[in-house]
Residue, then its C-alpha position, 0 to 999 in steps of 0.5 A: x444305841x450310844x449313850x455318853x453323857x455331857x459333863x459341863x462342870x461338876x454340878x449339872x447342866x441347871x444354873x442352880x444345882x450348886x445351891x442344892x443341900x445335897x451338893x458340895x458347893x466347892x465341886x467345881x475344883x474337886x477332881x474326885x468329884x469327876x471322877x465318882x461321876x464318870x465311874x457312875x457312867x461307866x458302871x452303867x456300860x455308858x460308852x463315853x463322857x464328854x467335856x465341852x469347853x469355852x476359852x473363856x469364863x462363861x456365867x454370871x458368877x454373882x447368881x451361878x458357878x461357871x458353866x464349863x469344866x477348868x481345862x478339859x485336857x487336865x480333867x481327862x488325864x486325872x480320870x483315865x487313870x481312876x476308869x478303865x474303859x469308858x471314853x473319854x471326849x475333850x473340846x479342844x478348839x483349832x484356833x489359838x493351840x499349834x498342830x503340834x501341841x494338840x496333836x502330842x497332848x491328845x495322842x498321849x492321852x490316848x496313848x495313857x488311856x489306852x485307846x479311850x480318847x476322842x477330840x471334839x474338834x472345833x473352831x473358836x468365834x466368840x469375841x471374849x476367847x479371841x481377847x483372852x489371845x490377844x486377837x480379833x476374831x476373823x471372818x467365819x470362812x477364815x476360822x474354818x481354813x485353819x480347822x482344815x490345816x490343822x485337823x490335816x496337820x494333826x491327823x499326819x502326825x499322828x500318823x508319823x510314827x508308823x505300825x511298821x515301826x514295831x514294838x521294842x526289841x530288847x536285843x537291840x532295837x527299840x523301833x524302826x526309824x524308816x517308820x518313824x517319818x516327818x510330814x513337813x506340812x506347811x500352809x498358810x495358818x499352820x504347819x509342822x514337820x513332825x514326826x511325833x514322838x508318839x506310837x499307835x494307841x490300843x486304838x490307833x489315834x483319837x476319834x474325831x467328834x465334831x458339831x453338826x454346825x453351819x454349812x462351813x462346820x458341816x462341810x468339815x465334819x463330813x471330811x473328818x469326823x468319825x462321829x457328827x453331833x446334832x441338836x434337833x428339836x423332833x425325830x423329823x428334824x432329825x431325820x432330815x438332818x441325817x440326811x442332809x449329813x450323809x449327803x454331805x459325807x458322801x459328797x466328800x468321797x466318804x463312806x455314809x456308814x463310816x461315821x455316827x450320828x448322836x443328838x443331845x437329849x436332857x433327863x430329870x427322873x422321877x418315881x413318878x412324873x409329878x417327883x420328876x417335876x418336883x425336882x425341876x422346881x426345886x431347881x428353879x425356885x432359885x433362879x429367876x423366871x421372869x424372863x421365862x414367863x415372858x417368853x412362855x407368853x409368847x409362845x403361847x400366844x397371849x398378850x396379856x401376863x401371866x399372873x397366877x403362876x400355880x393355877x391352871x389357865x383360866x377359860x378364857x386363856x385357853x381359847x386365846x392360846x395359838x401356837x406357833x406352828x413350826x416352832x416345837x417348844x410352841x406346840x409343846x407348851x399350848x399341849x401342856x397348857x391344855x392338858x391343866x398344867x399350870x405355867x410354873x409346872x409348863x416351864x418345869x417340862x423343861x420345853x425352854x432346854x436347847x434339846x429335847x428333855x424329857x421330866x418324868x419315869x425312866x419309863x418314859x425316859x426309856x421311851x424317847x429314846x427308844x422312839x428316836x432310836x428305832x425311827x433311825x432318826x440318831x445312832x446315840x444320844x448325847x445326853x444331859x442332866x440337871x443334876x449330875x450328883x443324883x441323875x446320872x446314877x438314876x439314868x444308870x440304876x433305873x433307865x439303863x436296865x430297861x434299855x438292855x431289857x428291851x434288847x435296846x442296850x448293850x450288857x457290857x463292854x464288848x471292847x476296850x477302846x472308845x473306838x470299838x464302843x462306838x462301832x467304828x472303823x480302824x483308822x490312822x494317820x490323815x485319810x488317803x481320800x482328804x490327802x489327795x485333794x489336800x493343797x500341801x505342796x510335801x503331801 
């Protein structure tokens, strides 16, 4: 299976892991705290990390650190000189940076990285990123025609500097120019004439990471990415995902096999499942959960409020319980409500996480994955940590070693390069099935 792990900032995906005694709170600007936690990933054969992004500042500062890394790119040309092979992923959004730039910054990472890099390639929407440029945002569908010419513009420069160009020839040629091209792309957001001044990386060009979204963002990644990301709540809505996907892929005249299904999974390990659950107190002892015993309210189907927040719930409280019955995290709270849990240790499971999240053994944690992997509802799992500072050196000392055992994992790097940790085809420049129905009049 693929395993990578979503670095946020330096501390964890839990607003309150920068208040931790163990933690140092000035992590956030602290590169060589990235970088222990990326060589802990790759200690443990992870295939991949990936730095999500806002181009904006997102979190109250007042109560918690900012939820997302500096700047993605920097942060990445820091850690592919201090980690030799895991992969590397950045955000980087279509909508304020020119084809050009993207297209130079990226590959030359690559380039540096040899052959390591991956661009979550996404639209920006949120009204505070088009202020920090100076612009309203523009209808949804307006957003995705610029992702369309970019991601073309993009992929035709990184194929402008051809194989055929050779390598350096100190007798007196150091690269063909007949293989060294312009692309001459011009459309109605964006353009460039090209060629790059970059040659193939190790492992061509960077692969194409991309969200499985609205029905715009899903028609788009099934024409480019190399790899699709989802955020199910059960292996059904999984499964049915998948398959909504690789019926779009094949709509777009791609192969279904070509590309990679991964879904975002949470992790708090413990010896036991109590410590597990302890850890998550810990936690959110400083953050407040009024909001969340509201909400738990609800989901479990009482009117009245929680008031004994430590005991389990009172008779008369189990027999008013109604979950909702297509809604996962209802269902999930009324079975730990029925189980004895009290509501403060119900919220400690974790069921209010966008993702599924598993707080327990690395047995247990080795038994999710297991379960979705082997029901073929995802190739991989992109996965997140309240802790980076303790959990991803637990995932890798203590959950890796069961997957190998169970023939679940790989030993080792079998490649070099991110795209053979994923299992992907070879592939360079824009795709010859995208440039035929592509609207570019010099295509």
């Amino acid at each position: 299976m693929i395993l990578g792990i979503a670095l946020t900032n330096n501390f964890g995906t839990h607003a309150a892991t920068w208040r931790m005694p163990h933690v140092d709170p000035n992590a956030y600007t602290n590169i060589d705290v990235t970088v222990e936690h990326v060589r802990t990933a790759e200690r443990g054969g992870l295939q991949f990390i990936f730095i999500a992004d806002r181009l904006f500042l997102y979190g109250n500062l007042a109560e918690a650190n900012p939820l997302f890394n500096m700047d993605p790119i920097i942060t990445l040309a820091a850690v592919t000189q201090a980690t030799k092979k895991i992969g590397l992923i950045a955000t980087v959004s279509t909508t304020f940076t020119e084809p050009y730039l993207m297209a130079r910054q990226l590959k030359a990472l690559d380039v540096i990285s040899r052959g390591r890099v991956g661009w979550n390639a996404i639209p920006s929407y949120e009204p505070d990123a088009f202020a920090n440029f100076g612009k309203i945002p523009p209808p949804r569908e307006n957003k995705y025609e610029r992702l369309h010419e970019s991601i073309q513009v993009i992929q035709s420069l990184w194929g402008s500097w051809g194989y055929d160009a050779g390598k350096p020839d100190q007798s007196g040629t150091y690269a063909n120019s007949v293989h060294i091209r312009t692309i001459n792309m011009h459309g109605k957001y964006v353009g460039a004439r090209g060629p790059l001044p970059i040659p193939p990386s190790d492992q061509g060009q960077p692969v194409i990471v991309m969200p499985a979204s609205s029905h715009y963002g899903l028609h788009a990644a099934a024409m480019y990415a190399d790899v699709i990301i989802g955020m199910p709540s059960s292996i059904e809505e999984s499964l049915a995902l998948r398959k909504t996907i690789l019926n779009t892929v094949s709509e777009a005249g791609r192969d279904p096999k070509e590309i990679k299904f991964i879904v975002f999974v949470g992790f708090t390990i413990g010896e036991t499942k109590q410590k597990a659950l302890d850890t998550r107190r810990a936690l959110d002892v400083h953050t407040d959960l009024k909001m969340q015993l509201t909400r738990l309210c609800a989901y479990l189907g009482l009117k009245q409020e929680l008031t004994q927040l430590d005991e389990p719930l009172d008779p008369i409280q189990l027999k008013s319980l109604r979950p909702h019955p297509y809604d996962q995290r209802s269902i999930e709270a009324v079975r730990l409500a029925k189980e004895g849990w009290s509501p403060r240790e119900i919220l400690s499971h974790a069921i209010f996480d966008p993702y599924p999240t598993v707080v327990g053994t690395a047995e247990q944690v080795a038994d999710h994955l297991q379960e979705w992997f082997e029901a073929d509802a995802a190739d991989g799992f992109m996965m997140n940590f309240d802790d980076f500072h303790t959990e991803i050196s637990n995932f890798v000392d203590q959950v890796v070693p069961i997957l190998r055992n169970r023939g679940l994992f790989h030993e080792d790097y079998e490649g070099t390069t991110l795209r053979d940790h994923l299992g992907l085809s070879p592939h360079y420049g824009l795709d010859p099935r995208i440039a035929k129905t592509a609207k570019w009049p010099d295509l």
